[in-house]
C-alpha positions as CSV (number, residue, x, y, z in Angstrom):
1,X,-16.9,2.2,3.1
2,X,-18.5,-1.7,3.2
3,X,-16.5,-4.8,3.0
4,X,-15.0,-5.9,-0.2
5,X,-16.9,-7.8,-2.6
6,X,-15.8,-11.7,-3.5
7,X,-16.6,-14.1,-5.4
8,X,-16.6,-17.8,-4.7
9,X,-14.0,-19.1,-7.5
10,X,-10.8,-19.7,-7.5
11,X,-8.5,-17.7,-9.3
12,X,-4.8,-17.7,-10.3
13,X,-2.1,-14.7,-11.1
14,X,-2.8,-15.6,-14.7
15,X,-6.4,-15.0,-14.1
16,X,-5.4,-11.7,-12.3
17,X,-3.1,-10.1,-15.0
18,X,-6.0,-10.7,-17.8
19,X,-8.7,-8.4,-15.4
20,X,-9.7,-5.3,-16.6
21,X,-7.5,-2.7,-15.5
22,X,-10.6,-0.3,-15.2
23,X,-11.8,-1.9,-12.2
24,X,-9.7,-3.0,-9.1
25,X,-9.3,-6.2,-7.5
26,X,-7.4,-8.0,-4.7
27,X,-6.4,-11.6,-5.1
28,X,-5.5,-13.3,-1.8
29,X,-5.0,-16.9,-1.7
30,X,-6.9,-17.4,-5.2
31,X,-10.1,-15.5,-3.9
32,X,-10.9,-12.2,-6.0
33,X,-11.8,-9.8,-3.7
34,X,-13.6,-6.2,-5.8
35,X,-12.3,-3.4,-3.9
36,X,-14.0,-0.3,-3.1
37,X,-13.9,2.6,-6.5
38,X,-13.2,5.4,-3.8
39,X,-12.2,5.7,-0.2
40,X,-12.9,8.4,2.0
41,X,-11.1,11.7,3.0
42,X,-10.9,9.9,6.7
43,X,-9.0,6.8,4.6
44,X,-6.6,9.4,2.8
45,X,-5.9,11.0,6.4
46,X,-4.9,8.0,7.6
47,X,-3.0,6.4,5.0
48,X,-1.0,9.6,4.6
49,X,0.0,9.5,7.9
50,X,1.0,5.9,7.7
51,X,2.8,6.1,4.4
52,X,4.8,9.6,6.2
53,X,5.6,7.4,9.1
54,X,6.9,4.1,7.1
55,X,8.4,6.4,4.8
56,X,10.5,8.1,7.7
57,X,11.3,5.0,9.3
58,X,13.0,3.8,5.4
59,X,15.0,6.8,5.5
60,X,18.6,5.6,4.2
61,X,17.3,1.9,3.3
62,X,17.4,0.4,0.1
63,X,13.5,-0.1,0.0
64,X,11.1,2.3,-0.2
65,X,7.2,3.2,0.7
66,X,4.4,3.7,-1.9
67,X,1.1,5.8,-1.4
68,X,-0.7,4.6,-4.8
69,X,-1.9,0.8,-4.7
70,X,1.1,-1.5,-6.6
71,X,1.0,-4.9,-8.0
72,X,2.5,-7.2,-5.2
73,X,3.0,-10.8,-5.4
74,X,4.1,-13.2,-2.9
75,X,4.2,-17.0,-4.1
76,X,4.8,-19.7,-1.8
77,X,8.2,-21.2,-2.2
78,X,7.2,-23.8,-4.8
79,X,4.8,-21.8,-6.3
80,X,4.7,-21.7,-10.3
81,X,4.7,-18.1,-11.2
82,X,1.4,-18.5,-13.0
């Protein structure tokens, strides 16, 4: 699998949410990163095995591990939510 693919403007959350949902994309730090359609059978070893791991490690916590990719978003402190 090669690196992911970027793009050289700068983007914002709102910019993120309006993306087509057919494609997938990273945002980090407002640079839109195209990520890769499928990852190998050697990637799904491995992430198994990490998600198994983390989600051993959660047992009894009130947060929990995800195998699928999820929407996360972590603003800075005084960071509009836009």
């Amino acid at each position: 699998m090669g690196l992911a693919l970027r793009d050289d403007r700068y983007h914002t959350y709102a910019d993120y949410l309006a993306w087509p949902e057919d494609r997938r994309y990273e945002l980090i730090d407002g640079a839109a990163y195209l990520m890769a359609p499928v990852p190998t059978l050697e990637h799904q070893d491995v992430v198994g095995e990490i998600y198994f791991q983390i989600r051993q490690a959660l047992e009894g916590k009130s947060c929990r591990a995800f195998v699928a990719p999820v929407d996360v978003r972590l603003p800075k402190a005084d960071e509009a939510d836009d």
